[in-house]
KEBAKE-936200 format. One record per residue (C-alpha): x negated, y, z; residue number from 1. Coordinates in steps of 0.2 Angstrom, whole numbers, always signed. Layout:
% residues N
R  east north    up   i
R     X     Y     Z NUM
...
END
This chain:
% residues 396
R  east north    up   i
R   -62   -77  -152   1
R   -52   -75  -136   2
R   -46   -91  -127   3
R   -39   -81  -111   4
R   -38   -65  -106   5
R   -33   -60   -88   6
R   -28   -41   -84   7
R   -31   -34   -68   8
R   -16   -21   -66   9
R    -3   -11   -55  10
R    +3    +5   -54  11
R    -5    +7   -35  12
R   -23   +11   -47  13
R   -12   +28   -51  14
R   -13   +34   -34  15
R   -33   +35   -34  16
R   -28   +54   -38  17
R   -40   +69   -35  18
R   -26   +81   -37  19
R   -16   +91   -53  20
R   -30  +101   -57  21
R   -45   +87   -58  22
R   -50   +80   -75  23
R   -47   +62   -67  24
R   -28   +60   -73  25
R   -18   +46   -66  26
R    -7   +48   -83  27
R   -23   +41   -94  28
R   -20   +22   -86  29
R    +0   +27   -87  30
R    -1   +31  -104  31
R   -13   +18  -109  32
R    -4    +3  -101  33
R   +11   +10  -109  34
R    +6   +11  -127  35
R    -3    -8  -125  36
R   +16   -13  -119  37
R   +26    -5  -132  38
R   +12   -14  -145  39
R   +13   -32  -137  40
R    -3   -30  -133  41
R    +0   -37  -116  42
R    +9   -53  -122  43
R    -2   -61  -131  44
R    -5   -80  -130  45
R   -16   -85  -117  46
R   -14   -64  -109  47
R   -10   -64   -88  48
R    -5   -48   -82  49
R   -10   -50   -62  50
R   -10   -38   -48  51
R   -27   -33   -38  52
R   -33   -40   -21  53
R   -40   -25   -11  54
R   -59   -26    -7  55
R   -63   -28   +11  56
R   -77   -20   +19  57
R   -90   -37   +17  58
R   -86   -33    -2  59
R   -89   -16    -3  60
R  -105   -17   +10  61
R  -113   -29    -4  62
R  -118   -11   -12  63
R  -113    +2    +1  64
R  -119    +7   +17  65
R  -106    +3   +30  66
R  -107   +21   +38  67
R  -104   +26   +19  68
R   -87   +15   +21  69
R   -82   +21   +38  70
R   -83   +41   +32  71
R   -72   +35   +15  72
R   -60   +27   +27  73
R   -58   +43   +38  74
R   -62   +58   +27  75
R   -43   +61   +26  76
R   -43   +64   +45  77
R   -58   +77   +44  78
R   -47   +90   +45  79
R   -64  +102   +44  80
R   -72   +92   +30  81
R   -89   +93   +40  82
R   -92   +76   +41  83
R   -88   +72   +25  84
R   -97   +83   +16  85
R  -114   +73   +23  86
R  -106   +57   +12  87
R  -102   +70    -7  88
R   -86   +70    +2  89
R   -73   +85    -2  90
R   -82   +92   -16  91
R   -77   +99   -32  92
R   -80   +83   -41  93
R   -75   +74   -28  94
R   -59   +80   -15  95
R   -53   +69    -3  96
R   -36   +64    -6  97
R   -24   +54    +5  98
R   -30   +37    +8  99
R   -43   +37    -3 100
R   -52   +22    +4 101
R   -36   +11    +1 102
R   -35   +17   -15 103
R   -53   +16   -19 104
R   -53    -2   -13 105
R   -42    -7   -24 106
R   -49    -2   -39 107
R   -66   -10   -32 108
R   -56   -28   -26 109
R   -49   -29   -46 110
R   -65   -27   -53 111
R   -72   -40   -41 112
R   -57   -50   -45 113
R   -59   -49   -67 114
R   -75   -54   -60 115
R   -71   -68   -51 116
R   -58   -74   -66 117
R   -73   -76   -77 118
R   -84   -83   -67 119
R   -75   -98   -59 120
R   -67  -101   -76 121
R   -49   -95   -74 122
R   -52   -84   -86 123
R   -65   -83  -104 124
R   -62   -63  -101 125
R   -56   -50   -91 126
R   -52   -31   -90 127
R   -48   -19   -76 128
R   -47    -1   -84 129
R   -44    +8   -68 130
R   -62    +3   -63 131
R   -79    +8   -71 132
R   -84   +21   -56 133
R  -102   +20   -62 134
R  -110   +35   -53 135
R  -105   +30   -34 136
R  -123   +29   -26 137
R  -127   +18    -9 138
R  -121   +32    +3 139
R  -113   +43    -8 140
R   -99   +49   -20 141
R  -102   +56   -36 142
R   -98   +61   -51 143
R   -78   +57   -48 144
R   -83   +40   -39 145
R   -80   +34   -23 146
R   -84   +18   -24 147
R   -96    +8   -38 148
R   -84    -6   -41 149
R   -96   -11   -57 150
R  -111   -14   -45 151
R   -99   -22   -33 152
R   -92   -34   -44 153
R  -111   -37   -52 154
R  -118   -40   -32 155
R  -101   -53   -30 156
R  -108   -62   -44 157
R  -124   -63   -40 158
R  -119   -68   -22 159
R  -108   -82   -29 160
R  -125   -88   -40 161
R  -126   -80   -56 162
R  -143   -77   -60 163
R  -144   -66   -76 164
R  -132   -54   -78 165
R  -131   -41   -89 166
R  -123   -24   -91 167
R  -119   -13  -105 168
R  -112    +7  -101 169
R  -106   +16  -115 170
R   -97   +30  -106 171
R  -104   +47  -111 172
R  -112   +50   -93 173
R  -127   +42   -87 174
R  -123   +23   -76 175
R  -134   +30   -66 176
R  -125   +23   -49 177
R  -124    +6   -55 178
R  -144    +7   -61 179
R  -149   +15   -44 180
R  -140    -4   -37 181
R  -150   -14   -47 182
R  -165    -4   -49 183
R  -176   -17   -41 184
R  -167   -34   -46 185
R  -173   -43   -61 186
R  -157   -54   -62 187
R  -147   -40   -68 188
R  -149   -29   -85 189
R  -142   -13   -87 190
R  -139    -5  -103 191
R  -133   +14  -105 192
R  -129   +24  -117 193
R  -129   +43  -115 194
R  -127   +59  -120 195
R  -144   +64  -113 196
R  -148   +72   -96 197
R  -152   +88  -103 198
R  -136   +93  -108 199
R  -124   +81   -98 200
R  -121   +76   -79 201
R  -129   +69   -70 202
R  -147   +74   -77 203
R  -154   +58   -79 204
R  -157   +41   -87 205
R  -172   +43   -99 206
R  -180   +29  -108 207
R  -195   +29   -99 208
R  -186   +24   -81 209
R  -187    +4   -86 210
R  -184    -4   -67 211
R  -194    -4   -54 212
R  -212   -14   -53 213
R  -202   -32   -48 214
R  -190   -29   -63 215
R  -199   -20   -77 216
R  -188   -21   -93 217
R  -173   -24   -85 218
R  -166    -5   -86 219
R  -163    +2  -103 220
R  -159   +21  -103 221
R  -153   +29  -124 222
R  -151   +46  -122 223
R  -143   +53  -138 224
R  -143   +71  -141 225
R  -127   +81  -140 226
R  -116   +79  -157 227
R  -120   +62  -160 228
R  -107   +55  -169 229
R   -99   +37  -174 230
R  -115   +33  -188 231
R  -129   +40  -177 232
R  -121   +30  -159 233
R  -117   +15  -170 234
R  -135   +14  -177 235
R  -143   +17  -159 236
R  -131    +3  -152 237
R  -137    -9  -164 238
R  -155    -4  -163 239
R  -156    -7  -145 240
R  -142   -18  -137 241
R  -141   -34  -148 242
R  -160   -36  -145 243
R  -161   -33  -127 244
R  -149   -44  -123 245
R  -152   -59  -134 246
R  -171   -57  -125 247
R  -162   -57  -108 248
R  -151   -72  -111 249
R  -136   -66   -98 250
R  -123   -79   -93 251
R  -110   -66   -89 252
R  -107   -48   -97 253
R   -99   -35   -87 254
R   -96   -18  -100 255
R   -91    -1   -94 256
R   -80   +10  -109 257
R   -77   +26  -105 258
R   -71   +32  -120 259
R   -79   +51  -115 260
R   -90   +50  -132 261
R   -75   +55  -143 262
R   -73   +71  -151 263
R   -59   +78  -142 264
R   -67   +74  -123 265
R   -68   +91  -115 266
R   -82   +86  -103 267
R   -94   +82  -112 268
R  -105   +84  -132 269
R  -103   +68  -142 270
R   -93   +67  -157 271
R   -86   +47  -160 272
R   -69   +42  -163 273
R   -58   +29  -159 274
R   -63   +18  -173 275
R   -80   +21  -169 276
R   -75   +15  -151 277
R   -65    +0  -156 278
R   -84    -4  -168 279
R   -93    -4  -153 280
R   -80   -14  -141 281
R   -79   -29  -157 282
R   -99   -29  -157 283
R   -97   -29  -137 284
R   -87   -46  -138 285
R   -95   -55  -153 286
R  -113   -52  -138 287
R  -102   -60  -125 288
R   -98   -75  -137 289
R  -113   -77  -144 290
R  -125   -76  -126 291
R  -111   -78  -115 292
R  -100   -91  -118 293
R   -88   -79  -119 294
R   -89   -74  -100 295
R   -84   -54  -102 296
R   -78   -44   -88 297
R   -71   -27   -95 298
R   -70   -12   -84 299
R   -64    +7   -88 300
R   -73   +23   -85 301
R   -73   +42   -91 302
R   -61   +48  -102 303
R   -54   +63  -100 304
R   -44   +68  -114 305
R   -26   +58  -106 306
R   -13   +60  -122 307
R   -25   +59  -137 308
R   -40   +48  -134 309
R   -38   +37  -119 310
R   -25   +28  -122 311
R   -28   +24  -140 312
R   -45   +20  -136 313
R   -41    +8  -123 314
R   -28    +0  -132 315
R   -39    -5  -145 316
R   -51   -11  -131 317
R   -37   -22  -124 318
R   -32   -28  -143 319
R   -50   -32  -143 320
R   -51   -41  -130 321
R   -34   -54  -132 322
R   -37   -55  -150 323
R   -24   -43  -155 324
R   -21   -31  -173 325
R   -16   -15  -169 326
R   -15    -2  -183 327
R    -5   +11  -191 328
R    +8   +23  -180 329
R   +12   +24  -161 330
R   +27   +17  -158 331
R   +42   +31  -156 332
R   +46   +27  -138 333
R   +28   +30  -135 334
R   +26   +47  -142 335
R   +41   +54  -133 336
R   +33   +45  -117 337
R   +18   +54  -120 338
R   +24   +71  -124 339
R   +35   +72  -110 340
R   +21   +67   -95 341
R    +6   +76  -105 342
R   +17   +92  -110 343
R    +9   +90  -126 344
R   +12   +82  -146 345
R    +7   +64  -142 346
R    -3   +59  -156 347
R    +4   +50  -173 348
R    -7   +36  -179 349
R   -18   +24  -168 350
R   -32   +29  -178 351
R   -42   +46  -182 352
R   -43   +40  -200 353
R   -62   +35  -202 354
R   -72   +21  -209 355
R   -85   +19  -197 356
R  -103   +13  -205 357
R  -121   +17  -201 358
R  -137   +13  -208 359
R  -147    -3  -198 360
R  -164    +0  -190 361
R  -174    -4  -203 362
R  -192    -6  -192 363
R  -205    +8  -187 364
R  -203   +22  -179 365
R  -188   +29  -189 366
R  -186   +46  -195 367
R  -197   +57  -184 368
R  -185   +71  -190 369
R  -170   +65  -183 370
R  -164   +66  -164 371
R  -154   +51  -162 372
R  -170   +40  -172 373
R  -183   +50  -161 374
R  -171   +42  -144 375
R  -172   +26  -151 376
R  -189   +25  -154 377
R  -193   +32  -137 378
R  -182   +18  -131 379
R  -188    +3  -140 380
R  -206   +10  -136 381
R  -204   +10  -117 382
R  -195    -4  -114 383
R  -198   -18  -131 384
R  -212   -23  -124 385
R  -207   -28  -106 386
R  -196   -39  -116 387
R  -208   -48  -128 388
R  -200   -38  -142 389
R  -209   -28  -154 390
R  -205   -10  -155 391
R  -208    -7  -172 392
R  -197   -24  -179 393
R  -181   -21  -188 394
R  -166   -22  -177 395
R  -166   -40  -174 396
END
């Protein structure tokens, strides 16, 4: 379904590096881009491999204060971190590393670029893994994120005259950053999908905060319970985000896939795998096709397991995406690759070896006795209606 695909990479996103000891690993975009390379993933007809523009300040001050920006740009010089601690600054979550803001605004100035690509036409889709930073607030870091480059990118298409844009999160976390920008703003809806608030950072996105009183229905909160796996996310997918968005009518789709809802994640409860994944990202493009003309800019997110999971999943987001059939064994060069930079077996097959399939909403209320129908339902309840949608209709 892919007409072009451009790809927003270059190894400067490896420097946007919180340390050795922080989940965040560089090696997870290393890998990744690796594995797609050895695959031929990155040479498909119609694929452009381009490097990023940096975001200046008039980009990032679309969704960030400008003191915000000026404390990013000189947290590496606050040599007593007092400062910088005002801004979630030299945390735990989020330690300031050697020029951060340059790095930062890099990541941010490619996803304002795969952004651009679609837009003007250059373009159908286009990906940029290193972004996704969805829990950057206004004035703040958070949650591994210094800048929102989703909600950036989202506020440069709105500025250049997009009217309806929708965005879908399928990281394990809450979006909560990219919801808090748009909170207000009818022209954009967000979509997350969770593992809930009550078991996972950053404590929030419940089904029943559905956008402020101008924008009423145009944020949608799932919040699955913790071991959800591949059947009981698939069926709350397809319960929830086809029908929002066919009511919403996007011209563009921007997606975030942190692939932290597999199995082996080690920061959070969810139990997918990376078919599961490549499921979601295939019902992901048919949407943009189908309401979008094809318009999909693709960003990256959490993902913390960097040998095993990321940079299988991503490579079937990126086969996704150009068109591409990957299957069967990583490639031998990759493996050792792998093994030597994670210090660990790389994994065999590109595949965790199931056959993902679920059961379709069927109407009602579903069954009161399961958790991840129970979070639908509360879901479809809350917000349906602010979308002429009847709660209780089958999935369509």
């Amino acid at each position: 379904m892919s007409d072009s695909t451009l790809v927003v990479w270059d190894d400067v996103f490896t420097t946007y590096d919180f340390g050795p000891t922080h989940p965040l690993r560089p090696l997870r975009l290393e890998l990744t881009m690796a594995l797609a390379g050895q695959l031929g993933v990155l040479e498909r007809p119609g694929v452009t491999v381009r490097a990023p523009h940096s975001a200046g300040d008039d980009l990032l001050e679309l969704v960030h204060d400008p003191l915000y920006v000026a404390s990013v740009r000189r947290a590496p010089d606050d040599v007593l971190g007092r400062l910088s601690l005002r801004w979630g600054l030299g945390t735990g979550d989020n330690p300031v590393f050697p020029r951060m803001h340059e790095a930062s605004a890099m990541v941010t100035g490619a996803s304002v670029d795969a952004a651009r690509a679609v837009w003007d036409g250059t373009a159908q889709h286009a990906v940029n893994l290193s972004g996704g930073l969805h829990h950057a607030m206004r004035d703040r870091a958070s949650g591994f994120c210094i800048y929102d480059d989703p909600a950036v990118a989202i506020a440069w298409l709105l500025q250049a005259g997009a009217t309806k844009i929708a965005y879908v999160d399928v990281d394990v976390h809450h979006g909560d950053g990219v919801e808090a920008a748009f909170w207000d703003d009818p022209r954009v809806l967000t979509v997350s999908m969770h593992e809930s608030g009550r078991t996972l950072f950053p404590g929030t996105g419940w089904a029943d905060q559905v956008g402020g009183d101008a924008a009423a229905g145009s944020n949608v909160n799932v919040a699955l319970p913790m071991g959800t796996g591949d059947a009981g996310w698939l069926r709350a997918f397809d319960a929830v985000v086809p029908p929002v968005l066919r009511a919403f009518g996007p011209q563009v789709l921007v997606t975030q896939h942190g692939c932290d809802t597999h199995a082996l994640d080690p920061l959070a409860h969810l139990l997918m795998s990376v078919d599961g994944q490549r499921t979601a990202y295939a019902a992901l493009h048919a949407l943009a096709h189908e309401l979008c003309g094809g318009r999909w800019v693709v960003l990256g997110g959490g993902g913390y397991e960097p040998v095993q999971v990321v940079p299988r999943a991503w490579t079937h987001l990126l086969a996704e995406v150009t068109g591409a059939d990957v299957d069967g064994a990583t490639p031998d060069d990759w493996r050792d690759l792998a093994s030597e930079r994670g210090g660990e077996f790389a994994p065999t097959s590109l595949s965790d070896g199931k056959s993902p399939t679920f059961v379709p909403w069927e109407g009602g209320g579903g069954d009161p006795a399961d958790e991840v129908d129970r979070a639908v339902a509360d879901t479809r309840r809350h917000v349906f209606p602010l979308l002429g949608l009847d709660p209780m209709a089958a999935q369509g």
